[in-house]
VOBA-1610 file (N, C-alpha, C; in pm, whole numbers, padded with zeros to 5 digits, always signed):
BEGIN
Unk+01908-00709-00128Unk+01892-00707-00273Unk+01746-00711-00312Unk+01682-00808-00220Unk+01521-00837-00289Unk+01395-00701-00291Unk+01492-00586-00150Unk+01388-00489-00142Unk+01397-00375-00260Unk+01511-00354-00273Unk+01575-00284-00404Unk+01501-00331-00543Unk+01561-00498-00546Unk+01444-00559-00666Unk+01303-00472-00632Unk+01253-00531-00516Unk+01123-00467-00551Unk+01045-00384-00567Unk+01170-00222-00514Unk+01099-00129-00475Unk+01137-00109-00686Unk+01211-00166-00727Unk+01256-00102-00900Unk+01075-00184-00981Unk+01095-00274-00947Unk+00953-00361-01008Unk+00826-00266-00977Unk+00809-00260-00844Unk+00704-00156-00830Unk+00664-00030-00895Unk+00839+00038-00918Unk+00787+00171-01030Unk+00770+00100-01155Unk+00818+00025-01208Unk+00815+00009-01366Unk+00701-00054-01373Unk+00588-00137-01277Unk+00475-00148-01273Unk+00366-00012-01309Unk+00385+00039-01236Unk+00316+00161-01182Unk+00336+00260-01302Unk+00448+00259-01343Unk+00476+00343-01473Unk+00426+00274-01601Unk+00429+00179-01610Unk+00353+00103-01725Unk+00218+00126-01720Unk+00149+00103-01607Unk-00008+00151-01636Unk-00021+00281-01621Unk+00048+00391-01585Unk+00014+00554-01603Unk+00029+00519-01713Unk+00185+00479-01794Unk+00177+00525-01956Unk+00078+00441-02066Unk+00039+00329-02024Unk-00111+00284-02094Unk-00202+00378-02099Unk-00242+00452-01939Unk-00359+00511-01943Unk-00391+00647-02002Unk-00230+00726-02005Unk-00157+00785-02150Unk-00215+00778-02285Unk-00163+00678-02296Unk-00184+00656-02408Unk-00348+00627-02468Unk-00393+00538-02366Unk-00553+00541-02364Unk-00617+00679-02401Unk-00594+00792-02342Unk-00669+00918-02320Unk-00623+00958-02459Unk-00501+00917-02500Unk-00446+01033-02635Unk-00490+00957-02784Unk-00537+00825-02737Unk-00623+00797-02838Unk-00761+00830-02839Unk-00820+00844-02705Unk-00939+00911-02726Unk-00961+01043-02807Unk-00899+01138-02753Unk-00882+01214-02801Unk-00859+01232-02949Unk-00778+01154-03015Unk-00763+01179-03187Unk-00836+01116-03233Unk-00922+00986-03131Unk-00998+00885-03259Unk-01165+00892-03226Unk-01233+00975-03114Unk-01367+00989-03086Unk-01362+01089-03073Unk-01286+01195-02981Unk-01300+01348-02979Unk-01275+01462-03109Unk-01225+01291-03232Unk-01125+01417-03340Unk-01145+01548-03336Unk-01035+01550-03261Unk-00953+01656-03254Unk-00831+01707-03342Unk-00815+01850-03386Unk-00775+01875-03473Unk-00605+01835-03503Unk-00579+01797-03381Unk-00394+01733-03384Unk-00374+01597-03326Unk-00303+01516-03291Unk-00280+01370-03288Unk-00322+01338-03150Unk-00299+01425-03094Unk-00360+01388-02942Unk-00251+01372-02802Unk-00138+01341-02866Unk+00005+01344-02859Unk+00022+01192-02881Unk-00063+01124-02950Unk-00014+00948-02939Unk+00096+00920-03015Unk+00159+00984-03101Unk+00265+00954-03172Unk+00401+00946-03058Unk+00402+01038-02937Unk+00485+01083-02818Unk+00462+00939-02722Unk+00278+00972-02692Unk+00265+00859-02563Unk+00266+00737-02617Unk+00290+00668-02734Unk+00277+00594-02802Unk+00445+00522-02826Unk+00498+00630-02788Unk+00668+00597-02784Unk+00715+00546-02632Unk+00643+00709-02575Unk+00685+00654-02397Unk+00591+00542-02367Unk+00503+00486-02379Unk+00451+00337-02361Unk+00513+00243-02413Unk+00547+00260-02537Unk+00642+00128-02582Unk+00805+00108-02502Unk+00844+00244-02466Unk+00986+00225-02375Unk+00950+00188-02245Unk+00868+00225-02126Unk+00828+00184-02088Unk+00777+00049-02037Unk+00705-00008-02168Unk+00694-00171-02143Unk+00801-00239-02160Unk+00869-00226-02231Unk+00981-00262-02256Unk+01085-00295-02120Unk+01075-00142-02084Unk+01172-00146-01896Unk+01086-00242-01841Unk+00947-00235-01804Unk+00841-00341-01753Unk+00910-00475-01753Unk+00883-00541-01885Unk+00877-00672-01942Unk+01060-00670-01908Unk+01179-00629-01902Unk+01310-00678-01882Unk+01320-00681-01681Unk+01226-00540-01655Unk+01239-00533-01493Unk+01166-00677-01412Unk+01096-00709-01534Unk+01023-00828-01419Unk+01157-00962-01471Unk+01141-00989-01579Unk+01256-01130-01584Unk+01409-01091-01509Unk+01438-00916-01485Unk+01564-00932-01419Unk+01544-00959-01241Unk+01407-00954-01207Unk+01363-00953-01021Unk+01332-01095-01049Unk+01318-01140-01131Unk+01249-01292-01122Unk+01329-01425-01033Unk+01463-01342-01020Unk+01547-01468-00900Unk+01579-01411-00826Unk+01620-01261-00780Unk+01628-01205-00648Unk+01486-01218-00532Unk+01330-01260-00638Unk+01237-01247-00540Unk+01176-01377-00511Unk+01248-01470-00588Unk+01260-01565-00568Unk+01130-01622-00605Unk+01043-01584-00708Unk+00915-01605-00794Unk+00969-01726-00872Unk+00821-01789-00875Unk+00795-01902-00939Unk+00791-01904-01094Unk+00760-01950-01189Unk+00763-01968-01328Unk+00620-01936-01312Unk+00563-01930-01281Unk+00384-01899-01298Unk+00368-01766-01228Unk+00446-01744-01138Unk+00420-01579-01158Unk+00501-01493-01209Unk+00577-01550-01258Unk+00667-01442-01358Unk+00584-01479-01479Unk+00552-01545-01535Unk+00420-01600-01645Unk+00296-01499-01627Unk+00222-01485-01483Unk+00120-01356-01470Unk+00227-01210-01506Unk+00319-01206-01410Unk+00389-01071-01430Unk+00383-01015-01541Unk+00469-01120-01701Unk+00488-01043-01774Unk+00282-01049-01900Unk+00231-01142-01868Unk+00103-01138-01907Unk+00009-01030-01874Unk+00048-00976-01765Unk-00039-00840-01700Unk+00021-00737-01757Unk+00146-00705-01851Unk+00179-00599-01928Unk+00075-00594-02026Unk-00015-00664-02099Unk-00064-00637-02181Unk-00199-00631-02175Unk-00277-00620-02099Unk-00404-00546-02094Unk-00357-00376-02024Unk-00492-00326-02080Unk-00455-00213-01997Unk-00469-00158-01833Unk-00357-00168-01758Unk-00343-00115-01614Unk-00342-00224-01531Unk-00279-00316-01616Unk-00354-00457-01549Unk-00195-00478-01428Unk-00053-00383-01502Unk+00064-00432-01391Unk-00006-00392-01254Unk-00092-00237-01270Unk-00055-00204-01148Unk-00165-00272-01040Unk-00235-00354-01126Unk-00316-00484-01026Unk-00205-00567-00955Unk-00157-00634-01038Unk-00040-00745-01032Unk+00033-00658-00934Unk+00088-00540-00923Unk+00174-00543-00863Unk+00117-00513-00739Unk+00001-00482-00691Unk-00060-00425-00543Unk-00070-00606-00513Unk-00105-00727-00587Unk-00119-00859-00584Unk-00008-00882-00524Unk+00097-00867-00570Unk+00211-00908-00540Unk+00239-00863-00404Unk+00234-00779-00399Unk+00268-00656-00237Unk+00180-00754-00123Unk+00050-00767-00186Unk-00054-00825-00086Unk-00042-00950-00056Unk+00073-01054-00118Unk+00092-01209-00114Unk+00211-01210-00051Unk+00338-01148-00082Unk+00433-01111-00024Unk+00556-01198-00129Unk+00494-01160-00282Unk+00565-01222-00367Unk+00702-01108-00411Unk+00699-00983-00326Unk+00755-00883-00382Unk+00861-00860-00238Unk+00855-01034-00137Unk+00919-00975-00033Unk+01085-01024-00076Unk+01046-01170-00125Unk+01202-01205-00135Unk+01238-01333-00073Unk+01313-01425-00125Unk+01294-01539+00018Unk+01335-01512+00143Unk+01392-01411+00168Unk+01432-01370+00317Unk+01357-01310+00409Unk+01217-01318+00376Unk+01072-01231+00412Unk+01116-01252+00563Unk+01103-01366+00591Unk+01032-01425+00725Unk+01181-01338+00800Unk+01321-01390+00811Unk+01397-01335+00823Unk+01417-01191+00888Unk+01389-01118+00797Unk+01407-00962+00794Unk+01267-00892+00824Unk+01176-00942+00822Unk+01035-00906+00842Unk+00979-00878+00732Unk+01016-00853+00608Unk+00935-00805+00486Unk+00851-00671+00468Unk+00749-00693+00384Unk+00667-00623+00314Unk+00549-00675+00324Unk+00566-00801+00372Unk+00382-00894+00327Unk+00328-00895+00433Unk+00249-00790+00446Unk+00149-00754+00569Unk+00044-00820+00616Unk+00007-00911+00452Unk-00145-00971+00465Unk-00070-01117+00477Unk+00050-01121+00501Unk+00043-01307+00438Unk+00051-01368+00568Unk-00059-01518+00565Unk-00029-01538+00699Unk+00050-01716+00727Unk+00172-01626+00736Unk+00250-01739+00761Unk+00300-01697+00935Unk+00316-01854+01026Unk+00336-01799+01088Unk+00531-01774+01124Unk+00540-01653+01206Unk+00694-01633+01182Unk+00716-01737+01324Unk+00864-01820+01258Unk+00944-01885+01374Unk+01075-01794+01478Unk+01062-01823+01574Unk+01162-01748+01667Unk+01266-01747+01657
//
């Protein structure tokens, strides 16, 4: 269950900061480049808000399959709101082995860097 959780967290990470950075560019565009049409922010401005939305429900629904603490589900959904900041959090997560699950040690995981040592 926890790899499934995580491989779903990882896109809706990853998709949240493309569609920020979306949206970033399509405001450039209408509000320093004015340019003669909206830039498409009225569009990327929609797919970012659905988007965070999947974000901010995908992290509180992985929040007990990965068996995360109240303080990093607290960073999780806090890193939705700067811009590109999930897809920090979520390479963080990958790199701590908060995205393995409590069954890490078990099954071998995902957490490449974490150094716990495994029992026999």
């Amino acid at each position: 269950m926890s790899s499934k959780a995580a491989l779903v967290f990882r896109v809706a990470a990853v998709a949240e900061a493309f569609s920020w950075a979306g949206l970033l560019i399509g405001m450039y565009l209408k509000y320093v480049v004015h340019s003669a049409h909206e830039g498409g922010v009225p569009v990327l401005g929609m797919v970012h808000g659905i988007v965070f939305v999947v974000y901010v429900l995908t992290s509180l629904l992985v929040f007990k399959p990965l068996a995360w603490k109240p303080k990093t589900l607290a960073i999780a959904l806090l890193s939705s709101l700067p811009p590109l900041l999930t897809w920090w959090f979520e390479k963080w997560a990958l790199r701590t082995g908060k995205l393995d699950g409590p069954e890490r040690l078990t099954y071998g995981g995902t957490g490449l860097f974490v150094r716990e040592p495994v029992s026999a």
